[in-house]
Every structure is written in C-alpha cells, then in structure tokens.
TORTI-52104 format. One record per atom (N, C-alpha, C, O): z, x, y; residue in one letter. Coordinates in pm, whole numbers, plus 50000, padded with zeros to 5 digits. Last residue first. Layout:
BEGIN
ZXYA
...
REM end
This chain:
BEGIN
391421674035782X
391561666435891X
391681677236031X
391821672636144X
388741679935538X
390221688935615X
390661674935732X
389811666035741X
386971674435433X
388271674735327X
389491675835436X
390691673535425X
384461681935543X
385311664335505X
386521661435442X
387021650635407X
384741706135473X
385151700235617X
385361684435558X
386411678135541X
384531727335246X
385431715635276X
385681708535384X
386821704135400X
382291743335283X
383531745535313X
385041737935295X
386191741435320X
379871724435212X
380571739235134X
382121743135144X
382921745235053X
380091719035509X
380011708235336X
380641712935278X
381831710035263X
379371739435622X
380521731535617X
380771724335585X
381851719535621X
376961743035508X
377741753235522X
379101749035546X
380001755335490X
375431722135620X
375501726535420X
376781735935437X
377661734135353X
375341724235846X
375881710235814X
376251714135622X
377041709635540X
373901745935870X
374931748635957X
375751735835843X
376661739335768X
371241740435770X
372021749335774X
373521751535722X
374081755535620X
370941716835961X
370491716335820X
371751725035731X
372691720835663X
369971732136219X
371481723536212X
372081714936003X
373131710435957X
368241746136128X
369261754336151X
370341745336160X
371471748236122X
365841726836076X
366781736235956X
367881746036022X
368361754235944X
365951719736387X
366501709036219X
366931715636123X
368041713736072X
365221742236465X
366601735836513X
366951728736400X
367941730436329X
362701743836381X
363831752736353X
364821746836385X
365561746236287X
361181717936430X
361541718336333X
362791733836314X
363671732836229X
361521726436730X
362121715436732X
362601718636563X
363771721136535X
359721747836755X
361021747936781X
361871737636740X
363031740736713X
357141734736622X
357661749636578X
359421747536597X
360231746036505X
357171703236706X
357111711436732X
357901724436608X
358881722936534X
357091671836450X
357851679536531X
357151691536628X
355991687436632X
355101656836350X
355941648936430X
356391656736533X
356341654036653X
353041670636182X
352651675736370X
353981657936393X
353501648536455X
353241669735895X
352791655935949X
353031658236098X
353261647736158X
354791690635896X
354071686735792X
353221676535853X
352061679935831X
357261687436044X
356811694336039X
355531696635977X
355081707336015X
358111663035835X
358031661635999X
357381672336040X
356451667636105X
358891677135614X
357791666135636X
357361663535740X
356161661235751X
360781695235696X
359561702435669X
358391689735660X
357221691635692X
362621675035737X
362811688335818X
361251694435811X
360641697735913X
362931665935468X
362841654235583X
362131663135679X
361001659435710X
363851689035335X
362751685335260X
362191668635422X
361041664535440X
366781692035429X
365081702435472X
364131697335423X
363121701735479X
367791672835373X
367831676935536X
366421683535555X
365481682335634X
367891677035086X
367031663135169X
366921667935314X
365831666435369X
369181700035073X
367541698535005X
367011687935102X
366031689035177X
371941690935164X
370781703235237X
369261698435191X
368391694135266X
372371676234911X
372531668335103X
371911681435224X
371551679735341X
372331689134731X
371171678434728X
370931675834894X
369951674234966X
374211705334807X
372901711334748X
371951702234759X
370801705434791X
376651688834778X
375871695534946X
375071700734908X
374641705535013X
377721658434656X
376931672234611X
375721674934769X
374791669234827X
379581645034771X
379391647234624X
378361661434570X
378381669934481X
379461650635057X
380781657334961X
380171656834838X
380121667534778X
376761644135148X
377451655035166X
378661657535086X
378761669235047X
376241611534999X
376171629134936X
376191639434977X
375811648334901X
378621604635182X
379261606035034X
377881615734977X
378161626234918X
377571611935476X
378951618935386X
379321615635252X
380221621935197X
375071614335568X
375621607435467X
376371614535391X
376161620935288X
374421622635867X
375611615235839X
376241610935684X
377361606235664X
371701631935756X
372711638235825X
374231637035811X
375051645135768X
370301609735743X
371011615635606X
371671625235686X
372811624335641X
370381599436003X
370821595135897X
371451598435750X
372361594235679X
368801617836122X
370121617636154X
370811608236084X
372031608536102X
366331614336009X
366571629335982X
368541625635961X
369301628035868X
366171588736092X
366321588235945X
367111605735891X
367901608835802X
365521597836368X
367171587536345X
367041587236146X
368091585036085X
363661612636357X
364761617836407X
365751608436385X
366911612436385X
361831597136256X
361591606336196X
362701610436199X
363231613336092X
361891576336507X
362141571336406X
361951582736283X
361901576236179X
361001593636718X
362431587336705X
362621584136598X
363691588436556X
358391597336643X
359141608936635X
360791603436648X
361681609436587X
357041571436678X
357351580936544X
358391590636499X
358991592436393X
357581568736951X
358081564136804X
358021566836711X
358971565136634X
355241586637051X
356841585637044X
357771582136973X
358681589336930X
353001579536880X
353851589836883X
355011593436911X
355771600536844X
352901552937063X
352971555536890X
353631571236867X
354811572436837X
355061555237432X
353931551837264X
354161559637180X
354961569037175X
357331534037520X
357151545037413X
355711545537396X
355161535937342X
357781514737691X
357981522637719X
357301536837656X
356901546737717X
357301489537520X
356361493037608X
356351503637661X
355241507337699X
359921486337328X
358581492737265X
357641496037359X
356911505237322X
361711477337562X
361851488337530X
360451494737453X
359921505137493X
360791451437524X
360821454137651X
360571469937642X
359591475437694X
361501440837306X
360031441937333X
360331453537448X
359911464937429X
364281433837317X
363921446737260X
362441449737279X
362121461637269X
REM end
C-alpha cells in the first residue's frame, strides 16, 4: 500500500479521504431510514466543511448538496422500503 501513498500528494489525499467519509455517511442506511433529516443535515454539514476548509471546488461542493438532495428525497420516499 506504500506504493500507492507516492502517487498522491497531501492534498490529494485529503480530498479522497473527505470524499470516502462524505460516501460513507452516504451509505448509512440505518440513519437514512431512522431519521432522513439527520442523514441530509450530516451530508450537508460534511458538504459545507469540505467546502469550508478549499478541499472541494464551487462545482464539486454543488454536486455534493445536490446528490445530498436527491439521497434525502428518496429516503423520504421510502426507497429502502421498496424492493
């Protein structure tokens, strides 16, 4: 795995590691079903830190709150519910 850290620099990594935690709570379907108010708040509140701290770009952070969004909205909906 060394091998791989030579590739990146610090910034880079940062930004992966900003983007796999972003995509972490992303995935976290028990507080997406238990409560999608909290499981948006965290999306955007991750969304705007990154943004906050020059991880992201202008564009990049819109995409996050738009996929943010999008992911509350079919929370809302019942998608984990439906098969």
């Amino acid at each position: 795995m060394n091998i791989c850290k030579s590739l990146f620099s610090l910034s880079q990594e940062i930004k992966l590691h900003a983007y796999d935690r972003w995509h972490r709570a992303l995935d976290d379907c028990i507080l997406r079903k238990d409560c999608p108010d909290a499981y948006h708040d965290e999306l955007i509140r991750q969304a705007d830190e990154m943004d906050r701290l020059g991880v992201v770009t202008w564009q990049e952070w819109r995409e996050l709150r738009t996929e943010a969004d999008q992911a509350y909205l079919r929370a809302v909906a019942g998608a984990d519910y439906h098969e």
